[in-house]
N, C-alpha and C positions, 0 to 999 in steps of 0.2 A: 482123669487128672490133667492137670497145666502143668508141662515142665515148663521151666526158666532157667536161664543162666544169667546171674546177677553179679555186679561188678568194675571194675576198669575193665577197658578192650581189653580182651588177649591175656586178661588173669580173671577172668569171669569163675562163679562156683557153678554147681548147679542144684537148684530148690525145685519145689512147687510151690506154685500160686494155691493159694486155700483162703477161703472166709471163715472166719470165727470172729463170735458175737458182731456181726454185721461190720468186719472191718477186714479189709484184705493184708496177709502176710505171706512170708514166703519163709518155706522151711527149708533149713542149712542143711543140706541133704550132706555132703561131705562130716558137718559137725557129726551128727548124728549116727556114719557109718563110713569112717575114712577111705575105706576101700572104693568106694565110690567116687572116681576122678571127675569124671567127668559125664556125657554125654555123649558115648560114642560105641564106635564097633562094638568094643568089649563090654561095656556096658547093657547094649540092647541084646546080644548073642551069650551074655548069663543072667539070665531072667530077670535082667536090670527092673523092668514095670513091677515084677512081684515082688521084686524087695522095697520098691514107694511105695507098696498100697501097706503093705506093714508094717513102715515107717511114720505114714499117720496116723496107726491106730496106737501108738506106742503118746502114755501120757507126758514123759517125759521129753520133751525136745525143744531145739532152739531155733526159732526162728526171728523172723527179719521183716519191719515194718517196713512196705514197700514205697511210701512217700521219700522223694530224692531219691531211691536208688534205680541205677543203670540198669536196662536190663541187655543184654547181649543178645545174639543169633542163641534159641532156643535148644539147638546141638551146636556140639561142635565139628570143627575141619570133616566132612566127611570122604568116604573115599571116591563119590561120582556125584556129580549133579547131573543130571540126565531132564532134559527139557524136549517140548513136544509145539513143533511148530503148526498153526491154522489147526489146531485141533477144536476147531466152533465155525460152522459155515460163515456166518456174517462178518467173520473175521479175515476170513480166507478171501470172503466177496471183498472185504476195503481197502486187502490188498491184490487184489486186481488177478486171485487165482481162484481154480476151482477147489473145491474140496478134497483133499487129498484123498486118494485108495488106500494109501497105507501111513501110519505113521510117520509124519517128519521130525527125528529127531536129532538132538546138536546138544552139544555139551557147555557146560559155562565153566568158569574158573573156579574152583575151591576158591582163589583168595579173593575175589567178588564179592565174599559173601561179609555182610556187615549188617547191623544192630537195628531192630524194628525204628529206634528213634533217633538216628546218628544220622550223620549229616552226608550227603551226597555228592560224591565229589566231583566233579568236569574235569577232566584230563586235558591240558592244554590242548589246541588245535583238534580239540572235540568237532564232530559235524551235529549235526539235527540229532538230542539228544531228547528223547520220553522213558514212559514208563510201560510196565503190564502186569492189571491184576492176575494175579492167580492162583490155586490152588494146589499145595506141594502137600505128596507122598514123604512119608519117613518108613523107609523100610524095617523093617522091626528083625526077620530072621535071613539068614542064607536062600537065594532064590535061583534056580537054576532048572530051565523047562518045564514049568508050573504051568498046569492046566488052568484055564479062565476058573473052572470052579471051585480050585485050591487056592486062588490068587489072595483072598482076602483077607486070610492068616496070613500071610506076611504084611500085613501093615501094621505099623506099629501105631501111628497116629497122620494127625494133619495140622500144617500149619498155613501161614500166610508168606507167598514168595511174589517180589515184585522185578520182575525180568527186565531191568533198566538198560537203554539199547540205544548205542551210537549209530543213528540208521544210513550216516554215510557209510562209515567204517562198515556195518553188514555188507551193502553191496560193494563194498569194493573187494575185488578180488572173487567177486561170488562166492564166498562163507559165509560165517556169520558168528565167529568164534569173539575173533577180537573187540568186532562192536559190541558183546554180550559180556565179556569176560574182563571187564578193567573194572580196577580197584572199585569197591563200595556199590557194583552195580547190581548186587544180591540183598536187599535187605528182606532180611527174616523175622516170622514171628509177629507176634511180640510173643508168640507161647505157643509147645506144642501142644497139641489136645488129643489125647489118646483115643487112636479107635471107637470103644464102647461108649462113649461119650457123642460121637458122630455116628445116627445109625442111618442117615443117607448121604453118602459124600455127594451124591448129584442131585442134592437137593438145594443147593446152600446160594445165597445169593454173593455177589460179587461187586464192588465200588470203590472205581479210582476218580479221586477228587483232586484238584491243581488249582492253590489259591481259592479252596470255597465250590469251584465249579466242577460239578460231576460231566466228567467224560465219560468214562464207562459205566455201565450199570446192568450186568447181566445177571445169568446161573447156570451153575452148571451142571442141570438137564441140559444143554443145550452142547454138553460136548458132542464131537462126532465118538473117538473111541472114549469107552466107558475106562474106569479103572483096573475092572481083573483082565480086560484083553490088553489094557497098556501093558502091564505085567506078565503078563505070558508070552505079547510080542517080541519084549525086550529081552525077558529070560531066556529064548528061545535060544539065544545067540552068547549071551554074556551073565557072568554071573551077578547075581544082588547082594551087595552084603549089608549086612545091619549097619542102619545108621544113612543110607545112602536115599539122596535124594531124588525125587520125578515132580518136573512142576511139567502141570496137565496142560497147559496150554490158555490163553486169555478172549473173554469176548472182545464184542467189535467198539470200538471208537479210542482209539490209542490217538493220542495228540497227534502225532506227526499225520493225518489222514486230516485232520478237522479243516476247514478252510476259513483264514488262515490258519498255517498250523500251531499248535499249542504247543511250545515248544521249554524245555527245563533250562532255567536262568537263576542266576549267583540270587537268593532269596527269595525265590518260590516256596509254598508250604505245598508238600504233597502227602495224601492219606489213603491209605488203601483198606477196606473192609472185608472181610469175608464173615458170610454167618456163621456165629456157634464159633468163631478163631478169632475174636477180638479186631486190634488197629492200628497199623503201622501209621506215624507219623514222621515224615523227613525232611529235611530246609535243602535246599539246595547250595550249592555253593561252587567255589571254584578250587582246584588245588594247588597245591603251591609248591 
């Protein structure tokens, strides 16, 4: 399945993407079974997925032609965004490290997070601002010291995360929170796609385009840690709850490394692909 959240910002429903008779729609998932708010904790942690697959076999329902409508972050607020730094050697090589031994991981802002095709916003007195494709986890159940071999029941699905990074603000102070975490610097989606529908997550290709020109262009076979050790490393120490997200980390060629650098300006078009997870499209802009 494709979830979606369709909508204005911040009063989004949540559907699924579906073809019928060669036309895309999206079904009023609230219409159809009010108890269903949203896209979230509680959602995923009471057999949220089982009650979609039964809700499109039902003849009766209402759905929604998706030409003009918004689509939103494919979940909602969730409780952790959990990001994984140089997790692809050529990445780690273009910025000037080795390959990590062990997971780098850093957190981004729940309010970050914004809409596969909404506009990106520059924070005054921005420095050296890109992007990064990559691949995000949606944790589906409660995870807590889960062995690599149990890891891959808790995923609920995958979607598309672009880790948009004020790379002065990273280094300054040696973090990397605040350059990662301002307004609009998460955009998600444009749909989740459930598990069983991805039967190789490290199989999938990856493409970030800036005005037509592909800078990245990986896959991620090429992560260093796989998916079930990310999840057992991280559980190890903290708990997962449903709904919570892991972006795995991006290949090599992020703007800010290009020479000159390629850098995000007030009407840029940028596009990010992953295979089998559709394409974010976002304009850049300035905020106000």
């Amino acid at each position: 399945m494709k979830l979606v959240r369709f909508g204005k910002a911040n009063e989004e429903r949540p559907g699924i993407l579906f073809e019928e008779a060669g036309h895309a729609k999206i079904l009023d998932v609230r219409a159809a079974a009010f108890d269903i708010e949203d896209y979230n904790e509680h959602f995923f942690s009471h057999h949220g997925l089982g009650r979609l697959e039964a809700l499109l076999k039902e003849s009766r329902r209402k759905t929604v032609p998706t030409d003009g409508v918004r689509l939103g972050p494919p979940i909602a607020r969730p409780g952790k965004i959990i990001c994984l730094g140089k997790n692809y050697a050529d990445h780690a090589k273009e910025c000037n490290s080795k390959p990590p031994e062990s997971p780098i991981l850093f957190a981004k802002a729940t309010t970050a997070i914004n809409g596969p095709c909404d506009r990106i916003l520059l924070p005054p007195r921005h420095g050296i601002v890109d992007g990064e494709v990559e691949l995000a986890v949606v944790i589906g159940s409660r995870a807590l010291r889960v062995p690599e071999k149990d890891a891959m029941a808790h995923v609920a699905g995958y979607m598309i995360f672009n880790d948009v990074t004020d790379r002065d603000a990273q280094r300054a102070g040696q973090q990397w929170f605040r350059g990662k975490g301002a307004d609009t610097f998460c955009p998600l989606g444009p749909w989740l796609v459930t598990a069983d529908e991805i039967p190789d997550p490290h199989a999938l290709r990856l493409k970030f385009l800036q005005n037509g020109k592909v800078l990245q262009d990986g896959t991620t076979k090429d992560m260093i840690f796989k998916i079930p050790y990310i999840i057992a490393f991280i559980s190890a120490s903290m708990t997962l709850l449903p709904g919570d997200i892991i972006a795995t980390g991006t290949p090599a060629g992020i703007g800010s490394v290009h020479t000159p650098p390629v850098v995000f300006k007030p009407g840029d078009k940028i596009e990010l692909e992953v295979e089998g997870l559709g394409r974010q499209a976002n304009e850049i802009a300035a905020a106000v």
